[in-house]
N, C-alpha and C positions, 0 to 999 in steps of 0.2 A: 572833861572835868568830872567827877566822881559825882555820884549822885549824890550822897550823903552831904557833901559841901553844898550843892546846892540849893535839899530842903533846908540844910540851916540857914544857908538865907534868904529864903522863903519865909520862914518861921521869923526872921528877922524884922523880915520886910512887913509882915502880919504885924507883929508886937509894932514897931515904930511908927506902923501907920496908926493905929488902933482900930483894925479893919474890923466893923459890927458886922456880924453875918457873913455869911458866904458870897462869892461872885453866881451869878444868877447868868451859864449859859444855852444858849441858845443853837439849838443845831440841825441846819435845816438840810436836808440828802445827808442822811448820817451814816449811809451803806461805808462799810468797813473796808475797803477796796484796800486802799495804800499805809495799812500798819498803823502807829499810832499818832492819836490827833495831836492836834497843837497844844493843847487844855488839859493832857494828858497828867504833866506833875501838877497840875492846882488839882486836879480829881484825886489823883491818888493820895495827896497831902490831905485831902479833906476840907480844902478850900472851895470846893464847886458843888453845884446841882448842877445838871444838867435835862433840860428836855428836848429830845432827838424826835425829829421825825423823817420817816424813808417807807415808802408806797411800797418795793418790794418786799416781796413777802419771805424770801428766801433771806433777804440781809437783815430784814427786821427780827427772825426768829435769830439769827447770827448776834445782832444785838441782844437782843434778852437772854440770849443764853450765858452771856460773859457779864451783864452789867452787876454795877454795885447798888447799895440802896439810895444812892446818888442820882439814878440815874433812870429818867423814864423815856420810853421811846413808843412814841405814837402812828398811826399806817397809813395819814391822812396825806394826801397831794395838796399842794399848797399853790396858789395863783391865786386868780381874778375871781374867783368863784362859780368860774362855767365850767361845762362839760367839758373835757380835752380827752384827745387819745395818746394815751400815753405808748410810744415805740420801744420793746424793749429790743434791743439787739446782742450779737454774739455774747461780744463783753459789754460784762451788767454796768460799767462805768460810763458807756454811752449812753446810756437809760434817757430817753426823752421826751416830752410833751412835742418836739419838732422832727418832723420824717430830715431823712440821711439827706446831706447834699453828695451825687452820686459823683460829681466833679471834684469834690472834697476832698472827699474820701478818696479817692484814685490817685490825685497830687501827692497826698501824702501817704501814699501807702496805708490807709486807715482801712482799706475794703474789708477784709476778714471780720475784725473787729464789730464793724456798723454794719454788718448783713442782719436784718432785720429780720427776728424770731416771732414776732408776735405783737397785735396792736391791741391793749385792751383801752375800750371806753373808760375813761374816770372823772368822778367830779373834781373839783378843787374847790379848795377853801380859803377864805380871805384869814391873811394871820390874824388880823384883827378883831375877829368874830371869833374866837377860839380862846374858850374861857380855862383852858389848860394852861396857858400860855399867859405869866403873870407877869412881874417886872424882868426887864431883859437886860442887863450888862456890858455882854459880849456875844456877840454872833458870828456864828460861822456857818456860812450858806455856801452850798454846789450842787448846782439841781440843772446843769445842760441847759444855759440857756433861757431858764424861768428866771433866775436870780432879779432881772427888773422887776418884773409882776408882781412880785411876792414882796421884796420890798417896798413898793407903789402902792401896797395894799395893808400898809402893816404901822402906819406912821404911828398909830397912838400905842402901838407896843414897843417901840423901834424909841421913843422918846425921851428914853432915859439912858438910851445904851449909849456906853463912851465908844466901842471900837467895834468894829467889822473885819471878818474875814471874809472874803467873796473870793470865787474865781474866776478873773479875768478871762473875754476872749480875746485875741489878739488875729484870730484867723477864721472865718466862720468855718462851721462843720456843719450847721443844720439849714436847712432853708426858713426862712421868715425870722431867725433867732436875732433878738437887739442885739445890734451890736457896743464895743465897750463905752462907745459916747452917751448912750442911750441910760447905757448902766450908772456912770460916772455923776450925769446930769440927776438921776431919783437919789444917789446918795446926796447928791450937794443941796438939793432942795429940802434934804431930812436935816440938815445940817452938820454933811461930816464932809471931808478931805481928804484925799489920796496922801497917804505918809510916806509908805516903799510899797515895793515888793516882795512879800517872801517867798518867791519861785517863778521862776519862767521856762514854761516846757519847750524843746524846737525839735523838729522834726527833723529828719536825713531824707533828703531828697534824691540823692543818689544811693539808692536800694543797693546796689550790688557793691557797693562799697560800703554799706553801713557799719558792719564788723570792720573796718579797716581804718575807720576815720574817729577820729576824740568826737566825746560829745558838742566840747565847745565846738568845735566845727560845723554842726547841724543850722542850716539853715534859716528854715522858715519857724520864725515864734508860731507858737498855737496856742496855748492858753497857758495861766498860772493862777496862781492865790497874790492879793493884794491885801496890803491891810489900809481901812478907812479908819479916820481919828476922825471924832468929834470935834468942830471946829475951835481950836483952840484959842483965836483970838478973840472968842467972848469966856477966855479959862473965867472971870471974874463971874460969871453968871451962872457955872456950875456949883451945885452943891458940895461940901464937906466930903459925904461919903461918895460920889462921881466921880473925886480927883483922889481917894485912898484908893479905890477899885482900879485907878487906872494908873496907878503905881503897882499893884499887884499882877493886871494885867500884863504888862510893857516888859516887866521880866520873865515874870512863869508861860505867857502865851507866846509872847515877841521876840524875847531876847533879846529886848533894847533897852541898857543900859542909859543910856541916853535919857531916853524918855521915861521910864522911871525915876530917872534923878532932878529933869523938870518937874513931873508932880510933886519930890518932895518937897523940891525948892519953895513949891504953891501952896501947899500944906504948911511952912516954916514961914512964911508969911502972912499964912492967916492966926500964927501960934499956936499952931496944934503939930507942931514936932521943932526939934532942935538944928542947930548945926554938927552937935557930936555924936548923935542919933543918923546922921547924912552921911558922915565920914566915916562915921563905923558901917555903914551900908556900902558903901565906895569899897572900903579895904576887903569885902568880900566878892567884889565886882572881880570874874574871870581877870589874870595876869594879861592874856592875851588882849584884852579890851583896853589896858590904861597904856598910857603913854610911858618909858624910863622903867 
């Protein structure tokens, strides 16, 4: 779909919400590994702030070198607030507060990758306690592993935000790291829900056929990004602007249709939008997504 079609409705989606302010996100391991983020068209549209933070020092100069004035990014390790050592290994994407599992790594062909460069001492900081870090929207955390900690430690920042992006593990790779129960259970106690999945990675277990085999064919899951919704079935006890945010969100981050069109439905109940203001948002909804 063209891009142009789809700030307009964005721009749409703004006007009919009467979205006050920007979405306010939050991005925690923000090293620039895999192109561009989710949040990517609300940034460039001019619908976001954004505050990023990533401990390496190589990706964080990588971040400031490209950001906009949208956009700040911080070098601070985030957890519990203790000392950890952070493992940096070959690829920076495996970056982690937890040493390699050396049986892991081997199953899935990971060894190169996780050979281990260098351990540096680091403190961590509770999100909570980091007065940089103001009201939150949407978060998108991938920190190896830390992802519970740092949500566990973050509730009174975390209390406003409608959605999460996290990345699921689905196969350990580090020794001691929660696993996804562990992670699932600190979202549900903050008060959010498993909605989908936007990605599931799997590994090729048969190495010497990997160039010969489709992806779908890859075996073993090993991690992805999920997205968590704010528990919807108290939608009544969110505010006004919570439920415009999270119609802006569900398109420009999500790409869910869907759930952009319950919020407006939510909003059109409370009488702060129309039915023809809905429809006329629908008829810009991707061909591919509607039925006929």
């Amino acid at each position: 779909m063209p891009k142009d079609i789809s700030r307009n409705r964005l721009d749409l989606l703004v006007d009919i919400t009467a979205l006050d302010g920007k979405i306010e996100v939050l991005d925690i391991g923000a090293n620039p590994i895999e192109g561009e983020v989710s949040y990517q068209a609300l940034l460039d549209s001019g619908y976001a702030n954004v505050t990023g933070f990533e401990p390496q020092e190589e990706a964080l100069a990588a971040l400031d070198a490209r950001k906009s004035d949208a956009e700040t990014y911080l070098p601070h390790a985030l957890g519990d607030g203790k000392k950890k050592n952070l493992h940096i290994y070959q690829s920076s994407g495996f970056t982690s507060i937890f040493p390699a599992d050396a049986a892991s790594a081997a199953y899935l062909n990971f060894e190169k990758g996780m050979t281990e460069k260098q351990v540096i001492p680091m403190p961590t900081r509770r999100l909570d306690s980091l007065k940089p870090v103001g009201k939150v929207d949407f978060l998108k955390i991938d920190v190896q592993g830390s992802e519970t900690a740092i949500i566990s430690n973050g509730i009174k920042k975390l209390a406003e935000a409608m959605a999460v992006q996290t990345e699921v593990r689905m196969f350990p790779l580090y020794e001691g790291e929660p696993r996804y129960g562990e992670l699932e259970a600190a979202l549900v106690d903050q008060g959010f829900e498993f909605l989908r999945f936007a990605s599931l990675k799997h590994a090729c277990l048969a190495t010497g056929f990997k160039r010969r085999l489709k992806r779908s064919q890859f075996a073993q899951a090993v991690d992805g990004d999920a997205f968590f919704l704010r528990n919807m079935r108290a939608v009544n006890s969110y505010s006004d602007d919570q439920i415009r945010k999270l119609a802006v969100i569900a398109d420009s981050i999500m790409g869910n249709f869907d759930l952009t069109l319950y919020a407006l439905e939510q909003l059109q109940s409370r009488g702060l939008t129309n039915p023809t203001a809905i429809e006329q948002y629908f008829e810009m909804v991707p061909a591919d997504a509607r039925r006929g």
